[in-house]
MARVEXRO-193837 format. One record per residue: x, y, z of N, C-alpha, C in turn; residue in three letters. Coordinates in steps of 0.001 Angstrom, whole numbers, plus 500000, padded with zeros to 6 digits. Example, Ala and Ser with C-alpha at 12.3 -4.5 7.8 and 13.67 -1.06 7.14 Angstrom:
MARVEXRO-193837
513190494310507800512300495500507800513200496700507800ALA
512850497750507080513670498940507140512900500030507870SER
end
This chain:
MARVEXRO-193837
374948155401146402374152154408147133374532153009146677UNK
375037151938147475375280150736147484373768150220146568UNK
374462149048145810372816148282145152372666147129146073UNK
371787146760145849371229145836146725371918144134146282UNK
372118144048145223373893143072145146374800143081146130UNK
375196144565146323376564144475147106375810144522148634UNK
374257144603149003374289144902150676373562143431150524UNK
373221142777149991372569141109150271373901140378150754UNK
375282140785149729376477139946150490376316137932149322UNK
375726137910149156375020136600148787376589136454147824UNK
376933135411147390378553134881146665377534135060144576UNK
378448135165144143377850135458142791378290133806142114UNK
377205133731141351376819132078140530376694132393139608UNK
377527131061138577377310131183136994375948131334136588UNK
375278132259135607374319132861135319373818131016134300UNK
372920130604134596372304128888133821370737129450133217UNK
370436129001132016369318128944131890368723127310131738UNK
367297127465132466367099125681132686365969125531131752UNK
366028124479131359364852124150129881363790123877130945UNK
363584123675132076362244123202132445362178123631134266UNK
362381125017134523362697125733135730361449125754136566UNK
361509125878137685360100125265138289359426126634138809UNK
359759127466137936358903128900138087357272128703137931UNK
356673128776138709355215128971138634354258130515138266UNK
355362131585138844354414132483138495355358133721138352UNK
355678134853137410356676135614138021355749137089137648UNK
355998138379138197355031139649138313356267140466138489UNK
355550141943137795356311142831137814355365144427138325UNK
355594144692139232354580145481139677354967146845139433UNK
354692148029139010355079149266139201353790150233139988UNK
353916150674141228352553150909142237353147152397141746UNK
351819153300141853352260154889141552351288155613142454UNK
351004156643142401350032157603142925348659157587142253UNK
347528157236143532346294157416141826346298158207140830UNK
345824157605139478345780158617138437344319157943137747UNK
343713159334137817342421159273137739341878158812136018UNK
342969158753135062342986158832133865342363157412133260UNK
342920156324134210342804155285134154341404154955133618UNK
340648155672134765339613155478134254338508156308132763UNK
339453156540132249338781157334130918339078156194129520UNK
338047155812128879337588155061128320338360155455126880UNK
338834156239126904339346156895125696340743156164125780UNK
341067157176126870342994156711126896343403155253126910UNK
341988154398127458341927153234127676342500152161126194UNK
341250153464125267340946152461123892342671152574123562UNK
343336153700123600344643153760122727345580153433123224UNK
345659152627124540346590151647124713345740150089124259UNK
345029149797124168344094148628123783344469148476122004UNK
344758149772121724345483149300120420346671149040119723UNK
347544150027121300348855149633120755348891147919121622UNK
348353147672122579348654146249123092347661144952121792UNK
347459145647120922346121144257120371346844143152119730UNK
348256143454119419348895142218118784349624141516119520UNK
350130141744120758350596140685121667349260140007122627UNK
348448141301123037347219141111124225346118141298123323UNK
345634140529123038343916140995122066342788140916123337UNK
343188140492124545341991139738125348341592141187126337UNK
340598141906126438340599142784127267339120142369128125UNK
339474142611129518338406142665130372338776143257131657UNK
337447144488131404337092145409132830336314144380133637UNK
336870145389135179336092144867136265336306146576137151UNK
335136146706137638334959147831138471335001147686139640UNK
334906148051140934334745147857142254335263147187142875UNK
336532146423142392337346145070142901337991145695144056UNK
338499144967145082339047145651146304340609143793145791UNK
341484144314145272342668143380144627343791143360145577UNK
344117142100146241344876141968146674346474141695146005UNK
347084143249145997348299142694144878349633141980145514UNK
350076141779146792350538140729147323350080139915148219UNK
350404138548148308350117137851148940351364137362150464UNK
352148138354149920353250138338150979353419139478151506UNK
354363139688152444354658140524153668354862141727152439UNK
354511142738153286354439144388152356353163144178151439UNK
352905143177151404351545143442150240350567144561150564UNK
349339144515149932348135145268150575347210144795149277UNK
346032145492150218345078145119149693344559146425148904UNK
344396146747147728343928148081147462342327148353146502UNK
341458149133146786340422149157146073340335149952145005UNK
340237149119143780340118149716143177339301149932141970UNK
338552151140142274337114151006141065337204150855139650UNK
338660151094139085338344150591137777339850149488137363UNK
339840148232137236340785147412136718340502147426135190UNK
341642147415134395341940146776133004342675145381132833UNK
342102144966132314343390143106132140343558143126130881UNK
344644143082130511344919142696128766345545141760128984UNK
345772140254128152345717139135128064346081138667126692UNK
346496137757126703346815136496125053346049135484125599UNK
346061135055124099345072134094123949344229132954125279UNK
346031133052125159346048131567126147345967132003127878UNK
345737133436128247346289134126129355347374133433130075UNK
348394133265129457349589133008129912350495134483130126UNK
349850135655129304350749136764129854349292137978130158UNK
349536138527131156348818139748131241349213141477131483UNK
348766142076130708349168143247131956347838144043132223UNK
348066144140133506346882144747134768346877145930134850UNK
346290147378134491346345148261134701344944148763135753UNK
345501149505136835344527150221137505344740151492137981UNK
344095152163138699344215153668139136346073153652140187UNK
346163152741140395347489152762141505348551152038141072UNK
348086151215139940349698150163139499349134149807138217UNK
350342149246138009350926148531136415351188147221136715UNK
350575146097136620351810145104136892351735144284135427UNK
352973143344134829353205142265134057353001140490134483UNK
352307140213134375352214138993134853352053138045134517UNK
352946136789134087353247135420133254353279134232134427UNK
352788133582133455353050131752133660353859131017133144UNK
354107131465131552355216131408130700356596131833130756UNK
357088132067131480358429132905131669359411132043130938UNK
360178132789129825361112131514128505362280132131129244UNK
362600134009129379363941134211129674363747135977130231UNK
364236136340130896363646137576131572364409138782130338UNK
365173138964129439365332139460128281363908139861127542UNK
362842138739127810361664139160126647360718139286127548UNK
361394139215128877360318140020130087360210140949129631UNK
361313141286130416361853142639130392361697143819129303UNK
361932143279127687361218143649126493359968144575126474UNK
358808143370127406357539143331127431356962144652128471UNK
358126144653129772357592145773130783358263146948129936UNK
359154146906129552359432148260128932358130149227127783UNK
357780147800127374357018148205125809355885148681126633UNK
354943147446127528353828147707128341353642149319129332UNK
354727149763129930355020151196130173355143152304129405UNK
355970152211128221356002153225127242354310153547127331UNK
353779152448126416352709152680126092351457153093126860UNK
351605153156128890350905153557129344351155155155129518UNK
352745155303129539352960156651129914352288157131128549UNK
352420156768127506352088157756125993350559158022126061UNK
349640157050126435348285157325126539347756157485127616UNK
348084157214128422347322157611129851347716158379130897UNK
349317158913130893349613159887131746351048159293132311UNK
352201159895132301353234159861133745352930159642134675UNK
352655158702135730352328158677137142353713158845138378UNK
353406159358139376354791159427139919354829158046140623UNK
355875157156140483355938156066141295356354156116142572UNK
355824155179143362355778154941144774356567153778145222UNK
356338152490144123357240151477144616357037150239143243UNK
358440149540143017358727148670141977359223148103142634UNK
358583146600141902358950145148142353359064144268141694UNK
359593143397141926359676141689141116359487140312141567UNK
358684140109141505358449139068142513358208137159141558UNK
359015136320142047359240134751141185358863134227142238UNK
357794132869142018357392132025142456357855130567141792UNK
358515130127142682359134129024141885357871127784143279UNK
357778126852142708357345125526142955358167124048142470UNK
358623123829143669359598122572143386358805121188143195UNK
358991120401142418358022119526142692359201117931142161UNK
359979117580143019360608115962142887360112114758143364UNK
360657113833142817359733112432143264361025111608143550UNK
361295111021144452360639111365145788360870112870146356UNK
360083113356147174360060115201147844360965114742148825UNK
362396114781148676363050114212149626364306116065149664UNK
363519116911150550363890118476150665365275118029150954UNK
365794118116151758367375117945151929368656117442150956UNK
367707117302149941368780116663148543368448118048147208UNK
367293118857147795366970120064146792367187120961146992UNK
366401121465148838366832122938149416367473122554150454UNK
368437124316150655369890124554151209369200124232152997UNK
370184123340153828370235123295154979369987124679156018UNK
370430125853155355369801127048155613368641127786155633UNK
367980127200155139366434127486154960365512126424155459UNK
366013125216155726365336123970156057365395124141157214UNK
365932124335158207366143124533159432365596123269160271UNK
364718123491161163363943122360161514363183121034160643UNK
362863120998159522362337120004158744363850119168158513UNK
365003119496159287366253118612159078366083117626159794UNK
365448117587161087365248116962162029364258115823161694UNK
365075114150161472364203113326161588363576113051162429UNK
363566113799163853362673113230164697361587114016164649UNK
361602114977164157360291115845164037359217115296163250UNK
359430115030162120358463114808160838358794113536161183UNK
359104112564162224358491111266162186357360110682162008UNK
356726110170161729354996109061161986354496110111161167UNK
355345111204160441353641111876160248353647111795158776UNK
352117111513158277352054111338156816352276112613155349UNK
352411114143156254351769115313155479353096116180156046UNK
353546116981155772354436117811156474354052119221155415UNK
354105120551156650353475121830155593354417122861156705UNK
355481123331156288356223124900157128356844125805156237UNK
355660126569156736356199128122155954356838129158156654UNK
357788129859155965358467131104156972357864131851155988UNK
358047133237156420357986134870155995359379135160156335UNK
360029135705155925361242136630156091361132138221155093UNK
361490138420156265360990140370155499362909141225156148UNK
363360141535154697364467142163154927364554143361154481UNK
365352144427155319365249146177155085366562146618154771UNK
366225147317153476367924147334153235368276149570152806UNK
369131149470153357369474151230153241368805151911151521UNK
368465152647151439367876153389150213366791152692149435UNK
365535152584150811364071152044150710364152150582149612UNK
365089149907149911365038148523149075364953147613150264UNK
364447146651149866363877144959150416363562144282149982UNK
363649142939150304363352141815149851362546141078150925UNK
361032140423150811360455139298150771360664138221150550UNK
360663137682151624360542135774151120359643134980151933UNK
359088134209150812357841133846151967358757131745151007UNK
358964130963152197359150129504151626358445128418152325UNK
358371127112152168358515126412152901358116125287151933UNK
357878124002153317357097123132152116355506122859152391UNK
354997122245151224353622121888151419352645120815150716UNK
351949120111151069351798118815151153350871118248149612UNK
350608119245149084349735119320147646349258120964147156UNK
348717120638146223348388122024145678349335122982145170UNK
348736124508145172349415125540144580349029126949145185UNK
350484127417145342350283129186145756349480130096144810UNK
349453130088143881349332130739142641347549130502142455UNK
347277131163141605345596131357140987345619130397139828UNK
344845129487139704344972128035138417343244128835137067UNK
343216128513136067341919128389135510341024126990136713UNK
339373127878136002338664126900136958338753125283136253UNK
338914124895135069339167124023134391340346123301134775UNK
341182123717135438342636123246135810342183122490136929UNK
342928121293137583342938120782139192344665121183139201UNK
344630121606140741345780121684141504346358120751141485UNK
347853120506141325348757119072141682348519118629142789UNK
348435117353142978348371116569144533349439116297144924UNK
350717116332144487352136116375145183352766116894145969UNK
353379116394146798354447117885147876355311118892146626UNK
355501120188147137356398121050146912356817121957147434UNK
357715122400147294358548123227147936358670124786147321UNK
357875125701148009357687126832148119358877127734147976UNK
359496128553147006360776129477147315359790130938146560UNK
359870131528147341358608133181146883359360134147147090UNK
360293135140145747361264135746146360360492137545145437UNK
360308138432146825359935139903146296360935140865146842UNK
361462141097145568362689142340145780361393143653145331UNK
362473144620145794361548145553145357362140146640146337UNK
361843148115145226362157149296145646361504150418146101UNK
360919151058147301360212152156147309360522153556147153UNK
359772154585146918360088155892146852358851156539147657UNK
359448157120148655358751157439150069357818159152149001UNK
358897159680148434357643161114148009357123160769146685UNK
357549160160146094357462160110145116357793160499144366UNK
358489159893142377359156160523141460358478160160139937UNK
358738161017139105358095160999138116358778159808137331UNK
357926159229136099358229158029136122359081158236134957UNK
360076157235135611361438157083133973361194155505133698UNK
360743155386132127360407154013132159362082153101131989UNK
363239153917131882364241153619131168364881153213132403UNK
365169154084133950365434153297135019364580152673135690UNK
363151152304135699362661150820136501362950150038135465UNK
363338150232134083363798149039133644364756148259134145UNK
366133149315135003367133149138135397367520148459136297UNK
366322149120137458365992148445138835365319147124138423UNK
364624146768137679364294145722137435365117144758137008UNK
365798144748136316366901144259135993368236143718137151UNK
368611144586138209369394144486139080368466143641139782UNK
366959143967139909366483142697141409366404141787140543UNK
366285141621139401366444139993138660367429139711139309UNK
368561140086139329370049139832139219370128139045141097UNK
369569140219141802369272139495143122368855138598143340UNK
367528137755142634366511136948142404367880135624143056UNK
367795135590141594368463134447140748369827134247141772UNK
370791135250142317371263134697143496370354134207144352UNK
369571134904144754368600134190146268368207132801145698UNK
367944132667144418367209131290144172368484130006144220UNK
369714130519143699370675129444143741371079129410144892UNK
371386130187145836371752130485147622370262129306147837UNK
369583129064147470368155128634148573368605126618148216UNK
368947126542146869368787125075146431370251124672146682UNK
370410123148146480371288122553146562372085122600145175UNK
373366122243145224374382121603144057374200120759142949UNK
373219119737144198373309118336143811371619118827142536UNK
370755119656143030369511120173142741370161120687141116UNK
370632121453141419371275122106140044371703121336138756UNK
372372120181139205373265119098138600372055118619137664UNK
370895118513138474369594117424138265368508118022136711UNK
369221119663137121368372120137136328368502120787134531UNK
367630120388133937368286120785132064368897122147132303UNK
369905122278131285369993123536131374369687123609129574UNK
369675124572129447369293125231127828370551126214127416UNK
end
């Protein structure tokens, strides 16, 4: 089976790490078959102890009906018992419920100590709470562009801008906000999500209530790779590491394919 590298087609880019990357939010989802285990207070406590030195922060919520994407393929799923483990600062979490696993940062330094983190965060669910057969793994980066002046055509690719190229469009007007969805299907249940555009203040993402939203324009790039398994397979934490790893690899093309040269030039690298 072709990987999803070689059927995107996308040209391959020197691999950069940027000291100050305009990632806002990045998630790692692993969705499985319910497993009723979840909810046993026991199996609960003995991952609560192998997570207490990275995540000390734990909080249940019962009856939540959680929307785990906010983009195309998402859903909405109910589910009666959530776990959140958390640091201090909840800059990292992982979410456990009856149907998924996900990893989820604000902090993202380098996807190496992601990646670290979903491996460790899985071991430790399969050891105490059960094998679940998985259904579908994903990766999903939210980047938020934010330049002064928001002058899009000097940041993102003429390919994605499409109409906002047009000075006669966004003439007289003080606010400009266009979002696409693009939903792509690729041979051996893989796809990619992209939801972009731009928008006139604020944020995609969930803030603390203590936080205010930025009042600046930015520019939206929302990229969800991700793999399904139609019957389902028992879980190998050693290949969704793998798959995870390869849709990074996709990511990070789609993200340099989306921006400009001149964007790149502009930005630290580390």
């Amino acid at each position: 089976m072709s990987t999803l590298l070689e059927l995107i087609g996308l040209p391959k880019y020197e691999r950069l790490v940027y000291q100050n990357p305009p990632l806002a939010q990045v998630i790692c989802q692993v969705r499985f078959r319910r497993l009723l285990a979840v909810a046993d207070k026991a199996a609960i406590g003995r991952v609560q102890q192998s997570f207490r030195s990275r995540y000390p922060k734990l909080t249940e919520t019962q009856g939540l009906e959680l929307g785990i994407q906010s983009g195309p393929g998402g859903a909405r799923l109910d589910q009666p018992h959530l776990w959140q483990f958390s640091d201090e600062e909840d800059n990292w979490k992982v979410i456990i419920a009856e149907e998924f696993l996900a990893l989820d940062t604000h902090r993202y330094a380098d996807f190496e100590d992601f990646l670290g983190r979903l491996n460790e965060a899985l071991s430790i669910f399969v050891e105490n709470v059960g094998p679940p057969e998985v259904l579908r793994t994903g990766l999903r980066y939210i980047n938020e562009i934010r330049t002064d002046p928001p002058d899009w055509t000097r940041v993102i690719s003429g390919d994605l801008l499409g109409p906002l190229l047009s000075p006669e469009l966004g003439k007289g007007t003080g606010q400009i906000q266009a979002v696409q969805q693009i939903q792509l299907r690729y041979p051996g249940q893989q796809g990619i999500n992209i939801i972009h555009g731009a928008f006139p203040e604020g944020t995609t993402i969930a803030i603390a209530q203590a936080q205010q939203p930025p009042t600046v324009p930015f520019y939206l790039l929302d990229f969800d790779v991700y793999r399904e398994y139609s019957s389902g397979e028992p879980i190998n934490v050693e290949e969704i590491c793998r798959n995870i790893g390869e849709a990074n690899k996709a990511i990070y093309r789609l993200f340099r394919w989306s921006v400009t040269d001149e964007f790149i030039s502009a930005m630290e690298v580390r």
